[in-house]
Backbone and ligand atoms as CSV (ligand in chain L), in Angstrom:
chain,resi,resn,atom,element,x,y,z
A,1,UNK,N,N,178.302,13.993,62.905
A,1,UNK,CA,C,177.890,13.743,61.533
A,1,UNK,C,C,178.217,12.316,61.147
A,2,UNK,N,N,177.199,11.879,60.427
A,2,UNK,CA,C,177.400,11.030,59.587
A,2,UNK,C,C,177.929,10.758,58.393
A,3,UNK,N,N,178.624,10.010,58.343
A,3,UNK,CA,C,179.425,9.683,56.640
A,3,UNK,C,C,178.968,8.208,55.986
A,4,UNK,N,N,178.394,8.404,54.818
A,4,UNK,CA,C,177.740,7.201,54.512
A,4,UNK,C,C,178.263,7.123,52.811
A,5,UNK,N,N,179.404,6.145,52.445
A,5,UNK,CA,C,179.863,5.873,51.564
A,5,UNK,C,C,179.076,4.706,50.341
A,6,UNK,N,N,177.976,5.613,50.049
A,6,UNK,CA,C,176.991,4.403,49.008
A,6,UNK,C,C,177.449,3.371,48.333
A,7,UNK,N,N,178.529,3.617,47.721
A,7,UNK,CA,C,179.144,2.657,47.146
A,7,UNK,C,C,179.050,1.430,48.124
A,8,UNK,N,N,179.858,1.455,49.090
A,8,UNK,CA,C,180.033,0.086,49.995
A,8,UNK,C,C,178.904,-0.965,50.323
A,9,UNK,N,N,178.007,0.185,50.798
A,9,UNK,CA,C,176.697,-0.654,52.033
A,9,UNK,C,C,176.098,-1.016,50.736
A,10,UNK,N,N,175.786,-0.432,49.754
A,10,UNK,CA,C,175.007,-0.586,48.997
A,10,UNK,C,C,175.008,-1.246,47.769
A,11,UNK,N,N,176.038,-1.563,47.707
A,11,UNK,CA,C,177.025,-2.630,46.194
A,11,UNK,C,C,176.084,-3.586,45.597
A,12,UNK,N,N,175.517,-4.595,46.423
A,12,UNK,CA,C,174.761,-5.425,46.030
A,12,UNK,C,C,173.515,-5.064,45.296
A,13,UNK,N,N,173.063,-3.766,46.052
A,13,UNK,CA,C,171.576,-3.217,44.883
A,13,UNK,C,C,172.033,-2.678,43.387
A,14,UNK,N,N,173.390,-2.248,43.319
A,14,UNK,CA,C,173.891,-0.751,42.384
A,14,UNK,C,C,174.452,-1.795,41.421
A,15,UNK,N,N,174.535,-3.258,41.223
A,15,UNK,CA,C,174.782,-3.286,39.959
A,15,UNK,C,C,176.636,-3.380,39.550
A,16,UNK,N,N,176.285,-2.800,37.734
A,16,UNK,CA,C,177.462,-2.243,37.617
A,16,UNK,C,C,177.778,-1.087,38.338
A,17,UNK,N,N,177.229,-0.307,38.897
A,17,UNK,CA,C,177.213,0.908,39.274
A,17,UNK,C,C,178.838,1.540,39.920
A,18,UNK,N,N,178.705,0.474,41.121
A,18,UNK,CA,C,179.724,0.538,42.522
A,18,UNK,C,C,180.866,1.021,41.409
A,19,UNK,N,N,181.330,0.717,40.572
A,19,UNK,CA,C,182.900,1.348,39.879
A,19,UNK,C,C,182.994,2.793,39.567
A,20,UNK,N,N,181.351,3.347,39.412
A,20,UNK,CA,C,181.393,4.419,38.781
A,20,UNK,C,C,181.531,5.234,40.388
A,21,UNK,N,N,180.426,5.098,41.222
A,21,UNK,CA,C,180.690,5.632,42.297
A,21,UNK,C,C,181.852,5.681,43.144
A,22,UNK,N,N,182.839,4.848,42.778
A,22,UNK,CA,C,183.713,4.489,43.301
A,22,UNK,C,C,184.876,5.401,43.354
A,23,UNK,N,N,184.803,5.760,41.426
A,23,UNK,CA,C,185.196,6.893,41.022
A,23,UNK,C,C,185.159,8.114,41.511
A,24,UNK,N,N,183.842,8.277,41.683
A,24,UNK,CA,C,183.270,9.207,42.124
A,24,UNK,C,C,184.379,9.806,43.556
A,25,UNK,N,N,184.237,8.674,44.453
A,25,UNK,CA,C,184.439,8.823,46.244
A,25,UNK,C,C,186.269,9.063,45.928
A,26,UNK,N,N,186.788,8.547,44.998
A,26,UNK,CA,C,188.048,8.702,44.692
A,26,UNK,C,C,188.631,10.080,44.204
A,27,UNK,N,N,187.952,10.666,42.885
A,27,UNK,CA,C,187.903,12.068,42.852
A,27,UNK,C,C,187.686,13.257,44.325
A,28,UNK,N,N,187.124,12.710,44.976
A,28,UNK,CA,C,186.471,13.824,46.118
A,28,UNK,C,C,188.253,13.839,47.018
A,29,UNK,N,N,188.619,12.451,47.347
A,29,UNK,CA,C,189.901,12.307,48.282
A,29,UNK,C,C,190.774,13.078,47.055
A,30,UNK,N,N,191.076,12.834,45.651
A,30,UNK,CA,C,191.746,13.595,45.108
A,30,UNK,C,C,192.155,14.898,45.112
A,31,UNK,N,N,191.007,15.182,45.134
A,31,UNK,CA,C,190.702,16.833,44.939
A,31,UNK,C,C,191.272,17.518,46.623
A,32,UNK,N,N,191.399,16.367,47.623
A,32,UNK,CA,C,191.972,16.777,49.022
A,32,UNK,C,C,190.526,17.053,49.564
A,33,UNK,N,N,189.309,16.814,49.396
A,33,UNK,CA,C,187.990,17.337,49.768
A,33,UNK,C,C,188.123,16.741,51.283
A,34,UNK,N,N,187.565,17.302,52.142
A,34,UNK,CA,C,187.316,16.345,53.812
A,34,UNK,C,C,185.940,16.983,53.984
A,35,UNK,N,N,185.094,16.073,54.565
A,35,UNK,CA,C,183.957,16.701,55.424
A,35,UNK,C,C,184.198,18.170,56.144
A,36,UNK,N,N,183.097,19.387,55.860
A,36,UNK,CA,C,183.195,20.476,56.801
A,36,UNK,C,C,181.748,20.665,57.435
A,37,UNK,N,N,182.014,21.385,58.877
A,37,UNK,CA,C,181.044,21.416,59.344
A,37,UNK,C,C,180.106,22.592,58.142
A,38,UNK,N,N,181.364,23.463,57.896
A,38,UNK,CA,C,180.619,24.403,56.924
A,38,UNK,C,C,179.314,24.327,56.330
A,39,UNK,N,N,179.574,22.599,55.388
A,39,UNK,CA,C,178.728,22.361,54.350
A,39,UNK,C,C,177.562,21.754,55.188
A,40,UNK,N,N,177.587,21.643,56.610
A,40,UNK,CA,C,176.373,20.802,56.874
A,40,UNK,C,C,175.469,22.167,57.364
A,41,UNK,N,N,176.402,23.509,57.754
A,41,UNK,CA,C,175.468,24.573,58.180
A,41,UNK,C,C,174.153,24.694,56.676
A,42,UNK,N,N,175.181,24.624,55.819
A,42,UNK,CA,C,173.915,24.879,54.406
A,42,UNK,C,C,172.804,24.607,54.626
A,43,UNK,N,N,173.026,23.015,54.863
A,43,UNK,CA,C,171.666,22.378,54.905
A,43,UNK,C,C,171.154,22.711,56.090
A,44,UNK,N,N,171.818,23.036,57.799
A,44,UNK,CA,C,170.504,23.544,58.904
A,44,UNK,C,C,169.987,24.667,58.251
A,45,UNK,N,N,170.664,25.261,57.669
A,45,UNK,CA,C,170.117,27.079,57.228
A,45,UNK,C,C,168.552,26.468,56.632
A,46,UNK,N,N,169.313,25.388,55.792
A,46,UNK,CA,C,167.608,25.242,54.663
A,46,UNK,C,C,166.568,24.548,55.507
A,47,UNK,N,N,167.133,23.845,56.327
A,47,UNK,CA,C,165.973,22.783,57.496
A,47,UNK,C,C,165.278,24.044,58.514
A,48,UNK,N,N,165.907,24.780,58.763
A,48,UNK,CA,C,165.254,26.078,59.379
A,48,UNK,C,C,164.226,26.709,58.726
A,49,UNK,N,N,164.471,27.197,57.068
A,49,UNK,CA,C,163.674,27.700,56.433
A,49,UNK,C,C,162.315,26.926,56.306
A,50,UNK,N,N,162.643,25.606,56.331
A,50,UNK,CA,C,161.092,24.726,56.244
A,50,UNK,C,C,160.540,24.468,57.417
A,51,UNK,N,N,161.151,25.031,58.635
A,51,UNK,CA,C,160.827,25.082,60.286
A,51,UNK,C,C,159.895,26.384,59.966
A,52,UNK,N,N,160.250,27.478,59.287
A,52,UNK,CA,C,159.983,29.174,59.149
A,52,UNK,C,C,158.513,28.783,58.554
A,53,UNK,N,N,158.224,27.776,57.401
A,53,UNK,CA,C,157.426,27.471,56.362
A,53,UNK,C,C,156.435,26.377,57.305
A,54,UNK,N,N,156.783,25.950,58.563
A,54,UNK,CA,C,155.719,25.003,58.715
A,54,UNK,C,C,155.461,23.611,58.405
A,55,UNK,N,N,156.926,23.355,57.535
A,55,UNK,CA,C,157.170,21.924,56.748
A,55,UNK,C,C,157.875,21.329,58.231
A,56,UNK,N,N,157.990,19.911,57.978
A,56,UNK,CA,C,158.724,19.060,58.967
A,56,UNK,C,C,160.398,19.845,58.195
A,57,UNK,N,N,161.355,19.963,59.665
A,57,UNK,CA,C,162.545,21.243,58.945
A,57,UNK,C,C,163.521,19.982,58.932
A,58,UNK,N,N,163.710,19.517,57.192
A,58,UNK,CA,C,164.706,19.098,57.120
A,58,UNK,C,C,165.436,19.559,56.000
A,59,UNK,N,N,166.720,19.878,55.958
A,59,UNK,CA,C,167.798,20.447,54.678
A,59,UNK,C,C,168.521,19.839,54.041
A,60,UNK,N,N,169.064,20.396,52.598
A,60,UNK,CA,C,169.629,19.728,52.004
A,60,UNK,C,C,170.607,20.167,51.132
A,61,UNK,N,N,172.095,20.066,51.091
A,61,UNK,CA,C,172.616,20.671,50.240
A,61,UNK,C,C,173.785,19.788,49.342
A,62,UNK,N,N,174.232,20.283,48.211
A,62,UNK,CA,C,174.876,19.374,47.042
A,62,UNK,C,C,176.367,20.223,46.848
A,63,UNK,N,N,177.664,19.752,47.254
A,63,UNK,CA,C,178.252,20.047,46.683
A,63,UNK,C,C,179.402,19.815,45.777
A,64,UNK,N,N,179.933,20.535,45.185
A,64,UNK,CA,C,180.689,19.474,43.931
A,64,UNK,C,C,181.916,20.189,44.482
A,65,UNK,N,N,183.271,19.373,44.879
A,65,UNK,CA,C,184.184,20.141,45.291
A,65,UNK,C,C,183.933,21.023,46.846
A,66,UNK,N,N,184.326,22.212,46.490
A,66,UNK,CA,C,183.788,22.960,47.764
A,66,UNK,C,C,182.779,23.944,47.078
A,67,UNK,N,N,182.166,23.847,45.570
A,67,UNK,CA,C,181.434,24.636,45.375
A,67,UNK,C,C,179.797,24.318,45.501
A,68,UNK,N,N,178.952,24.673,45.832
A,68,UNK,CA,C,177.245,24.380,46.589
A,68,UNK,C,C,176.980,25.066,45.024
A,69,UNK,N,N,176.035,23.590,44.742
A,69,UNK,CA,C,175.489,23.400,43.234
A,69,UNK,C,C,174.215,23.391,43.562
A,70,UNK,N,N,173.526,23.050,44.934
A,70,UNK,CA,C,172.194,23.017,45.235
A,70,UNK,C,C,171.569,23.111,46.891
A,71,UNK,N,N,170.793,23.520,46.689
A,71,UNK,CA,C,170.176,23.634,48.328
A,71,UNK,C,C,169.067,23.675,48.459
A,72,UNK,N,N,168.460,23.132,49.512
A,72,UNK,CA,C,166.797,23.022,48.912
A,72,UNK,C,C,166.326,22.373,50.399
A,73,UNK,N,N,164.890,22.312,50.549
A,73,UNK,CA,C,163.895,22.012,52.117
A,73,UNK,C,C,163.149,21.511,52.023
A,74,UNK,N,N,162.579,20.661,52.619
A,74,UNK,CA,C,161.340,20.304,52.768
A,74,UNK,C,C,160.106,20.624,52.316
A,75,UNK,N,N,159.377,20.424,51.224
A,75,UNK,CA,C,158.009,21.452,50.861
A,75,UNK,C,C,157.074,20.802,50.916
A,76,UNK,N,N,156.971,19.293,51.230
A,76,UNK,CA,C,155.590,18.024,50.911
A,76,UNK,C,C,154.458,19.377,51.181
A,77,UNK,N,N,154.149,20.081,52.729
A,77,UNK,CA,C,153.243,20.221,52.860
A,77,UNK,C,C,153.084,21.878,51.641
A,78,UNK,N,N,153.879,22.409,51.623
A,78,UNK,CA,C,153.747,23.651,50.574
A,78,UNK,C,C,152.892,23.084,48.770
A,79,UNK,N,N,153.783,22.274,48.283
A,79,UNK,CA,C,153.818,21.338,47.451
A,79,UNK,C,C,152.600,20.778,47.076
A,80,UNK,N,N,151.863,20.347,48.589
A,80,UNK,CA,C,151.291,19.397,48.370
A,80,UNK,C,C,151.500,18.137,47.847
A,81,UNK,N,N,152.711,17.728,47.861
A,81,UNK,CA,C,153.592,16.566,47.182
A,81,UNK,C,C,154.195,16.045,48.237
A,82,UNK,N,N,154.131,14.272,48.108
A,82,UNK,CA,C,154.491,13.707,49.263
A,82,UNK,C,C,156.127,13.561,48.466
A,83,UNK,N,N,156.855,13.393,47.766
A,83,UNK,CA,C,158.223,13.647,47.359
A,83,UNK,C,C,159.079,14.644,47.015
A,84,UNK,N,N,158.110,15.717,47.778
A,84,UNK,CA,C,159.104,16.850,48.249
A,84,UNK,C,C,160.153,16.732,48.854
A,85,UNK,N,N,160.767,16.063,49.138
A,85,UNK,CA,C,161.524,15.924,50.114
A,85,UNK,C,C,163.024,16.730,49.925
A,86,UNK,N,N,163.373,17.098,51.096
A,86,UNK,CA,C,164.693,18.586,50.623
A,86,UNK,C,C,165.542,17.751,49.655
A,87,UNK,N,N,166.202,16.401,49.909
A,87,UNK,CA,C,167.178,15.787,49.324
A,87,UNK,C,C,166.876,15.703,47.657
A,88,UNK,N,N,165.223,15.099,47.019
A,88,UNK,CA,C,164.990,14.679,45.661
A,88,UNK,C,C,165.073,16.329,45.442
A,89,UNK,N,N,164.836,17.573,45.791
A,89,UNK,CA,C,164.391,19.162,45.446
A,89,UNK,C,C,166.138,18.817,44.824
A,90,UNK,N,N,166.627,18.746,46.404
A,90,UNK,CA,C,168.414,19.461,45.817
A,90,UNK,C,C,169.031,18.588,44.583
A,91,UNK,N,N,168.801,17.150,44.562
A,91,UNK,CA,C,169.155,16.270,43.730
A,91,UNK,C,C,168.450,17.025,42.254
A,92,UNK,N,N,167.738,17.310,41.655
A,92,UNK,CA,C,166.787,17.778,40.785
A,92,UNK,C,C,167.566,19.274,40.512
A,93,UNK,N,N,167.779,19.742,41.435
A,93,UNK,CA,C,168.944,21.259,41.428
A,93,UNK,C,C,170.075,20.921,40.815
A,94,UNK,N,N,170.426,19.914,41.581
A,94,UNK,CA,C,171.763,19.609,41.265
A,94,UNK,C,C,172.326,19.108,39.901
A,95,UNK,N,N,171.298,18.332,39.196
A,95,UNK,CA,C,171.400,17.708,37.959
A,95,UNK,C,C,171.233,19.095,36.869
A,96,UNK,N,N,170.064,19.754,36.971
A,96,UNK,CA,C,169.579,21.065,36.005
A,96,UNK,C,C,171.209,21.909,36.099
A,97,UNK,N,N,171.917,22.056,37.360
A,97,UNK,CA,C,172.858,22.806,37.436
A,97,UNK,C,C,174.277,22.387,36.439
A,98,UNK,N,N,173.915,21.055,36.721
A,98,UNK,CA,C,175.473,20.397,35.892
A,98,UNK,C,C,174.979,19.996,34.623
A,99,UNK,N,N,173.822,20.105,34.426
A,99,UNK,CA,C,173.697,19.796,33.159
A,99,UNK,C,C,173.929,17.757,33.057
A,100,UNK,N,N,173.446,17.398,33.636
A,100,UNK,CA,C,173.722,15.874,33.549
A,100,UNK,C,C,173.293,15.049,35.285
A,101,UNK,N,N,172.713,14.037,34.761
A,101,UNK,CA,C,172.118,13.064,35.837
A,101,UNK,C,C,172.597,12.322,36.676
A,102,UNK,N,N,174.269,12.435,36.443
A,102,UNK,CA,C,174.983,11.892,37.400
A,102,UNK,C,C,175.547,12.756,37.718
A,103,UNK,N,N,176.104,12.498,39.403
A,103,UNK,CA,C,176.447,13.609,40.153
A,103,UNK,C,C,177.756,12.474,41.185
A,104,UNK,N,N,178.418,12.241,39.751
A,104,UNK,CA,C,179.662,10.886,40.346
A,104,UNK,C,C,180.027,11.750,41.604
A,105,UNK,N,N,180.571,12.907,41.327
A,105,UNK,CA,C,181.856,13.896,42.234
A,105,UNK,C,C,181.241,14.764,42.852
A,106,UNK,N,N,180.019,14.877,43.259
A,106,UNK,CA,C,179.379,15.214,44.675
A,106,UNK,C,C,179.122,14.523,45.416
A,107,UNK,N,N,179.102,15.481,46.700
A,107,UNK,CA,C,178.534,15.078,48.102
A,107,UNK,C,C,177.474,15.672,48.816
A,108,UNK,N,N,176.776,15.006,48.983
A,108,UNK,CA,C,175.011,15.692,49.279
A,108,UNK,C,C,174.976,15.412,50.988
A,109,UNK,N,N,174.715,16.856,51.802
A,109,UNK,CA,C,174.541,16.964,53.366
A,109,UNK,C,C,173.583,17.223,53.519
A,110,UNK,N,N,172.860,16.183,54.607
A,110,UNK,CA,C,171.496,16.521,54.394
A,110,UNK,C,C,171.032,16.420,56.500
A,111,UNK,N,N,170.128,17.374,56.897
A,111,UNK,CA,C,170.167,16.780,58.323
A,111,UNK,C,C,169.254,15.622,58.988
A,112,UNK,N,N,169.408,14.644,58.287
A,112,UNK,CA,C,168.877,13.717,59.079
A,112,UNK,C,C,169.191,12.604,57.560
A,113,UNK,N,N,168.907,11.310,58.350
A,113,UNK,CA,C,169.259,10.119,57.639
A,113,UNK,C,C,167.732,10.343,56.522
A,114,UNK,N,N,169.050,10.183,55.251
A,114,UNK,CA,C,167.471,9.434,54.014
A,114,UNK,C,C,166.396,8.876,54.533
A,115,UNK,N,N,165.268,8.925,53.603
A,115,UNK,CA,C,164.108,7.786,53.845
A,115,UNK,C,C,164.548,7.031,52.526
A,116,UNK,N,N,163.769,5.848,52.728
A,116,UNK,CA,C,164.167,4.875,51.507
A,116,UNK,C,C,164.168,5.542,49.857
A,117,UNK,N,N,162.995,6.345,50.223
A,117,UNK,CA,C,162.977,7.185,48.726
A,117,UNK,C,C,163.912,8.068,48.036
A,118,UNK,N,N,164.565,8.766,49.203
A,118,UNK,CA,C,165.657,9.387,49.125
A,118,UNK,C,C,166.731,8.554,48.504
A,119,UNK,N,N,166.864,7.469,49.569
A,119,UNK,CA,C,167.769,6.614,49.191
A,119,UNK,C,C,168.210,6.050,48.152
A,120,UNK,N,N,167.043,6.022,47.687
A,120,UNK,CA,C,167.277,5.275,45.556
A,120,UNK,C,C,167.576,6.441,44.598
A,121,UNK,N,N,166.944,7.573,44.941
A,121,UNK,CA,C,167.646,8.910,43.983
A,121,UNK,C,C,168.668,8.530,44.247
A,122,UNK,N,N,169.231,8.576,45.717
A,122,UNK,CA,C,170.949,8.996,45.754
A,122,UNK,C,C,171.755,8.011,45.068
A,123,UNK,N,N,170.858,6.806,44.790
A,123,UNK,CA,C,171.901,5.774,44.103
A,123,UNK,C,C,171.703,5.885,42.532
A,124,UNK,N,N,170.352,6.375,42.298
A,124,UNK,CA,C,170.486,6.599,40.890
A,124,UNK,C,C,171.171,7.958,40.540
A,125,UNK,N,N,170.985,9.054,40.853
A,125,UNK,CA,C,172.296,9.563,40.584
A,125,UNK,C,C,173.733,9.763,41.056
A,126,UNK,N,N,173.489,8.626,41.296
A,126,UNK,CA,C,175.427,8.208,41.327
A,126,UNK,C,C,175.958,9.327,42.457
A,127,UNK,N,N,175.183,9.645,43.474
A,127,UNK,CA,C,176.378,10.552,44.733
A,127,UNK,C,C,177.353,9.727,45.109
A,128,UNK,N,N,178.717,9.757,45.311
A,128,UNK,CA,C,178.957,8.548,46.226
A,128,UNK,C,C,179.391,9.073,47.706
A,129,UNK,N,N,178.811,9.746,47.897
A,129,UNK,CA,C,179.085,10.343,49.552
A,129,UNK,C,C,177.475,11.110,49.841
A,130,UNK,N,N,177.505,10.685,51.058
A,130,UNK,CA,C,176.312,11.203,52.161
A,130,UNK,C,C,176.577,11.631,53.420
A,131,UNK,N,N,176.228,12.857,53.818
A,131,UNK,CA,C,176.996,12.915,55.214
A,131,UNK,C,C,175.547,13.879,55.701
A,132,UNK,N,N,175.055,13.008,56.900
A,132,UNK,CA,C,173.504,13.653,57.616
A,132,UNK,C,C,174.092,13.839,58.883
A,133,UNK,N,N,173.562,14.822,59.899
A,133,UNK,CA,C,173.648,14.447,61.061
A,133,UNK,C,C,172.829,15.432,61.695
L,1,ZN,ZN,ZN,163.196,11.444,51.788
């Protein structure tokens, strides 16, 4: 697996941002959080389901703490929407769930690296952890 700390690589695009995310990646070590393989099964479970569906099978899941706020797959071709993509579905879950557009103190597992599109949700809502593999 991959661990991809947005804040860092990405500082120069985010602005004021990097402090808030920063926050963010700081709360998660607080809380004692570590990467589990657990949370990355979520997302094969959901990359399977869009394997089951005929979509290209990629998964995606959100969690805040150790609790899973979102999970979601691949649907472009269900959809008919080219920004289906499992990550913007779970991101979109994830916000309706908390009630708010930033998602400082989650960590979103997803199996395979962002596409660029992905990539700018995850910075606009403030994840500051990514872990694909
Ligand atoms: Zn994408």
């Amino acid at each position: 697996m991959m661990i991809f700390f947005a804040h860092g690589a990405l500082r120069r695009y985010t602005g004021g941002m990097e402090n808030e995310m920063q926050d963010g990646v700081s709360a998660l070590r607080d809380a004692g959080w570590t990467p589990q393989e657990g949370f990355m099964r979520v997302a094969l479970r959901q990359a399977q389901r869009a394997a089951d569906a005929k979509e290209v099978p990629i998964g995606a899941a959100i969690f805040k703490g150790s609790r899973l706020i979102a999970q979601a797959y691949n649907q472009v071709e269900m959809l008919k929407d080219p920004t289906a993509h499992a990550e913007i579905i779970a991101i979109t879950q994830a916000a309706s769930a908390l009630g708010d557009w930033r998602l400082t103190d989650c960590a979103l597992y997803v199996t395979k690296e962002p596409c660029p599109m992905c990539a700018g949700a995850i910075i606009l809502a403030r994840i500051p952890m990514v872990v694909w593999g």
